[in-house]
N, C-alpha and C positions, 0 to 999 in steps of 0.2 A: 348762448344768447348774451351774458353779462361781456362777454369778449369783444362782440360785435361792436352791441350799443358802446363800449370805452373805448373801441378805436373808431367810431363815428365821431365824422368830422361838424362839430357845431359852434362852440366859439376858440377852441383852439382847433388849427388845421391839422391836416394828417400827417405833414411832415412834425410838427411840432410834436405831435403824440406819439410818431414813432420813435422820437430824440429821449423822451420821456421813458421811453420802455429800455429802451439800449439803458439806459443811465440807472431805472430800477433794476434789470438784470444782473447789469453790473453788482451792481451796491448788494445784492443779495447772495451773490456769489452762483448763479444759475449759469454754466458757460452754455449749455445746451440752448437755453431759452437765447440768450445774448446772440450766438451766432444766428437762431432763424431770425432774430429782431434787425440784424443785421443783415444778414439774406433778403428778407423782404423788403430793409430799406431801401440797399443799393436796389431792387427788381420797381422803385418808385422812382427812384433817380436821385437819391440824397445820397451826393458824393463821402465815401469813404472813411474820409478826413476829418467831417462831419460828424459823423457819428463818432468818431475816435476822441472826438475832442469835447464832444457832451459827457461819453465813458469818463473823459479824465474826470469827472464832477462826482463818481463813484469812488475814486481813485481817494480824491479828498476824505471823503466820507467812510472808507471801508478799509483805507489801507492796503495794506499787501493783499489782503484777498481780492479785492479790485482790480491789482494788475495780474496776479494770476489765473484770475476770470475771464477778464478782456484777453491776456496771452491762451489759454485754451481754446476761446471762442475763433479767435483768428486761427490758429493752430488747425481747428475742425474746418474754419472755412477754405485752408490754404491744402486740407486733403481731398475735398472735394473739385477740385481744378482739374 
């Protein structure tokens, strides 16, 4: 239930909240959670690049765990094709 209502959209939108999620996945090192936050975005229609480039703001914040999070999370998404 806590899931639902924080990705309900009320004064930030749903694309906003899902840029939010990519970017905490990131930052906490989850590739698992990252790629479905990614999954579900592109199944919204927020192009790719998009979310890549909210991830970079994990990047800042976490360092190398950030890009080896974001590289895993693509890695899983690019197995599933």
């Amino acid at each position: 239930e806590l899931r639902s209502v924080a990705q309900r959209a009320e004064r930030l939108d749903a694309e906003t909240k899902r840029l939010c999620l990519v970017v905490a996945y990131a930052a906490v090192g989850c590739a698992e959670c990252l790629a479905g936050a990614i999954k579900e975005g592109l199944r919204m229609g927020i192009e790719l690049e998009k979310m890549l480039e909210a991830a970079s703001i994990a990047v800042l914040v976490s360092g190398a765990q950030g890009v080896m999070t974001v590289y895993r999370a693509l890695t899983m998404l690019e197995k599933e094709k």
